[in-house]
VOGU-3710 file (C-alpha; in Angstrom, 3 decimals, decimal comma):
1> xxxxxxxxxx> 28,202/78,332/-185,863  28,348/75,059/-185,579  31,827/72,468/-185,681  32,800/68,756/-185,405  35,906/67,491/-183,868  36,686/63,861/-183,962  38,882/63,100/-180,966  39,069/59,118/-181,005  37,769/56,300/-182,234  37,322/51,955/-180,415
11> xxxxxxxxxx> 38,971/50,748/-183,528  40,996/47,167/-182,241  44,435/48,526/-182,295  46,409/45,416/-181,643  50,463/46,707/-182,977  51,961/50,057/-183,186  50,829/52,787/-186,286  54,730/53,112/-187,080  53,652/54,005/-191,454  50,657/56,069/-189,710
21> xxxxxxxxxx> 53,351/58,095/-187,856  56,109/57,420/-190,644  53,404/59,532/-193,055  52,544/62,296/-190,734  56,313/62,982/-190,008  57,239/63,285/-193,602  54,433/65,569/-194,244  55,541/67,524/-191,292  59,094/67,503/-192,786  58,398/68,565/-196,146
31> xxxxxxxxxx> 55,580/71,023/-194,853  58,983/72,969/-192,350  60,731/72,741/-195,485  57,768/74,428/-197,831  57,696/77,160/-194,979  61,662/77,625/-195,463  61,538/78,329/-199,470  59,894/81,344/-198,759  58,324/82,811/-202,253  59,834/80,157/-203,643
41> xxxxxxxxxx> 56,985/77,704/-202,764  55,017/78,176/-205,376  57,657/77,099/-207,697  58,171/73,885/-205,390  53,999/73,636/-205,750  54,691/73,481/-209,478  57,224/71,158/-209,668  56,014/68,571/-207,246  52,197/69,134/-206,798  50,293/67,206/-209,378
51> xxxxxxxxxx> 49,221/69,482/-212,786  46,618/68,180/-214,498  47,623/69,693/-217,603  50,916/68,878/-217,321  50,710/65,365/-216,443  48,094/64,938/-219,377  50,771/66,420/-221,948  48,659/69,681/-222,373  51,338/72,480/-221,017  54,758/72,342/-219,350
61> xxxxxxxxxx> 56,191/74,020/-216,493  57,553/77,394/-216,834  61,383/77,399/-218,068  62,269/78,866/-214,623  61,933/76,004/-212,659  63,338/72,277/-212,920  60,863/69,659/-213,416  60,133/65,592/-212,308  58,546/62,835/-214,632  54,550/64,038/-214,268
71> xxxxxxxxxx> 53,663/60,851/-213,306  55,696/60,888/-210,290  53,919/64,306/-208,932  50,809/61,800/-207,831  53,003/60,452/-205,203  54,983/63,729/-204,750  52,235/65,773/-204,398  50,767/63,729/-201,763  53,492/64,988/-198,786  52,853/68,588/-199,667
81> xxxxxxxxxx> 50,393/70,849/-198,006  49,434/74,048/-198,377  48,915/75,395/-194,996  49,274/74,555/-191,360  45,311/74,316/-191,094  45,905/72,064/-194,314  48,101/69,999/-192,666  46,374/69,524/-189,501  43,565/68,319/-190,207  44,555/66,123/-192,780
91> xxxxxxxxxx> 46,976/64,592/-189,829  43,914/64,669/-187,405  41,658/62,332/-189,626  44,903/60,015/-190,931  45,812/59,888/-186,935  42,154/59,153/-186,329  41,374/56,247/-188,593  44,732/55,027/-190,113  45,762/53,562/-186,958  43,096/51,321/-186,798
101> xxxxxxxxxx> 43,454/49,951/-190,752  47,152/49,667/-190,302  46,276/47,396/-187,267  43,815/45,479/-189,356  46,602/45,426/-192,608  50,047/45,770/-191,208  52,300/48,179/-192,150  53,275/46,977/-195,539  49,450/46,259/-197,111  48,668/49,170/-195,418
111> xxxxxxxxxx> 51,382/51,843/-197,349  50,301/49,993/-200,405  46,678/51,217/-200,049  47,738/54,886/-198,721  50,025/55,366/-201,790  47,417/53,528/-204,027  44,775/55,413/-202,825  46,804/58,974/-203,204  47,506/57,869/-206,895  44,174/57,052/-207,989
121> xxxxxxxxxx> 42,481/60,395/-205,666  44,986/62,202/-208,249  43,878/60,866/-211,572  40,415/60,884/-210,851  40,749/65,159/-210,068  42,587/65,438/-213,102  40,593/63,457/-215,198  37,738/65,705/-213,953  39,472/68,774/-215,029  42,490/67,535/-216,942
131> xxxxxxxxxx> 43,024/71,378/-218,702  43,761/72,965/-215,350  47,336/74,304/-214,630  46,440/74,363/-210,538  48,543/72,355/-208,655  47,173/69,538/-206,402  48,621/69,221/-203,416  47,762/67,145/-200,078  47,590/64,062/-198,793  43,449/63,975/-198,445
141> xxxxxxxxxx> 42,978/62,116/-201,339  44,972/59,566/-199,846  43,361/59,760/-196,682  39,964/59,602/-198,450  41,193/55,645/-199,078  42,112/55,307/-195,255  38,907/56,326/-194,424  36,965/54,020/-197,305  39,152/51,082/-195,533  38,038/52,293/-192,229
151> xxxxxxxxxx> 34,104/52,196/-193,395  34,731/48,605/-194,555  36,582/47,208/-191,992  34,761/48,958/-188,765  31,589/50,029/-189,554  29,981/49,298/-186,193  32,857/51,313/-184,475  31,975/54,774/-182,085  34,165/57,939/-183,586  34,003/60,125/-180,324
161> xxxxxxxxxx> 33,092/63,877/-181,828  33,004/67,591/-179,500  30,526/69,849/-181,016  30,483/73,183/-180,966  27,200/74,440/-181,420  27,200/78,829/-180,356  28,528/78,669/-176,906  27,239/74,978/-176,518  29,971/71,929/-175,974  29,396/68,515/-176,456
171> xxxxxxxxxx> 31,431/65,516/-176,948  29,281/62,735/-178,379  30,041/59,102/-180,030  28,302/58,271/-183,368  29,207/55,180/-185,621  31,392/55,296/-187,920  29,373/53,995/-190,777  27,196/57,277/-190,245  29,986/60,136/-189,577  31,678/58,318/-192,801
181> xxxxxxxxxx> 28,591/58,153/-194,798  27,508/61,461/-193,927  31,317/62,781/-194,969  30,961/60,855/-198,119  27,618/62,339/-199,293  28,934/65,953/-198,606  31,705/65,032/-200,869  29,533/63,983/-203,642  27,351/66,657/-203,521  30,017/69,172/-203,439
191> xxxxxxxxxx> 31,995/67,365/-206,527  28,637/67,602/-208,030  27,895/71,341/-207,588  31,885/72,377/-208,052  33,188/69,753/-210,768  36,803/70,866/-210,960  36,962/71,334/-206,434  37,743/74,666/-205,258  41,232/76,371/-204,446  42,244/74,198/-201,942
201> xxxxxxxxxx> 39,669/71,526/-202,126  39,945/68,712/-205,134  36,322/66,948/-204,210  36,670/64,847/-206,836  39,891/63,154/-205,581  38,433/62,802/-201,635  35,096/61,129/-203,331  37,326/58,712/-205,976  39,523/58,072/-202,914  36,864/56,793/-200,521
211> xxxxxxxxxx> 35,819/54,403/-203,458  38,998/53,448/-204,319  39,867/52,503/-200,029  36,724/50,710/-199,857  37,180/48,413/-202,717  40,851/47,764/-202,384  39,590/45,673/-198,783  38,134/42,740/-201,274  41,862/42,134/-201,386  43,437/43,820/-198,522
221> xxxxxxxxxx> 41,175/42,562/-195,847  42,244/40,269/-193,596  39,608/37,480/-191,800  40,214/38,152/-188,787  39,007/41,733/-188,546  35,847/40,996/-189,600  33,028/44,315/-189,483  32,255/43,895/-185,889  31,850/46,446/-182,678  35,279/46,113/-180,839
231> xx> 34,733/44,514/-177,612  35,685/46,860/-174,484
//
């Protein structure tokens, strides 16, 4: 058995992560109010997680249920999770290296690229499988972006990891550009071998959402956070 916890990064964090916080909140809001709809959630996965086929025209919802403009499930479906292991460790990895890109952005560049990011991690699943009536939910495409900024803006920055190897515990500090490459490349090879993700798992959107993070810093990225070790 082995497992990898990131626990913190050396990122420059130079203001407060209020959007970091202001997105984990809302998750954690909608997520108490998923848990109070009972049976009902699936409907609410329906309505607000992204469709493919629905948002491509191919099916509709069931009559049962109320519906949203599709297009608006690719930012809807972003605040909805499907567990509380879901939720976690999407929270753990936006905690981990959104605080450091909003630092670098500021808040407002820095929703831009989460929501961007979300939307584009959305229509790149659904183009992938754009026949499937499984709703998307999650905010790990989005995150995907976060971490594409991150890889951009600090790839010379130590991610501080405990592994779990057996009965074996270490805590260890690797550089970003390798714990983010490495993540990458499992994502691409596991788009690859599962082309439409797995329940739970849209590879497709975590893969186009890295890309889409890392490109969006030719215009988001400010001078002075140039791709440099932070200075302790």
């Amino acid at each position: 058995m082995l497992l990898a916890f990131p626990l913190r990064d050396d990122s420059p964090k130079l203001k407060p992560a209020s959007v970091t916080y202001g997105i984990a909140f809302a998750c954690l809001l909608v997520f108490v109010w998923e848990l109070g709809l009972g049976r009902r959630v699936a409907d609410a996965d329906l309505v607000y997680g992204m469709v493919p086929a629905v948002l491509f025209g191919f099916a509709g919802l069931p009559a049962r249920v109320h519906s949203i403009p599709p297009a608006a499930t690719l930012i809807s479906s972003i605040f909805l999770h499907a567990s509380w292991l879901h939720l976690a460790g999407n929270m753990l990895y936006l905690w981990l290296f959104g605080r450091g890109v909003e630092a670098a952005l500021g808040p407002v560049r820095y929703l831009i690229l989460f929501l961007v990011c979300g939307v584009a991690a959305g229509l790149i699943q659904a183009l992938i499988d754009p026949a499937s009536r499984i709703p998307m939910v999650g905010a790990s495409g989005a995150i995907a972006g976060v971490l594409g900024s991150y890889f951009v803006l600090f790839p010379r920055a130590r991610i501080t990891l405990l592994i779990w190897v057996f009965f074996i515990v270490r805590i260890i500090g690797v550089p970003a550009v390798y714990l983010l490459a490495l993540w990458l490349l499992f994502q691409i090879v596991s788009a690859a071998l599962v082309p439409g993700g797995t329940p739970g798992v849209a590879f497709g959107a975590h893969v186009g959402g890295f890309a889409v993070g890392a490109a969006l810093m030719a215009l988001f990225r400010p001078g002075a956070f140039r791709p440099r070790r932070p200075q302790r």
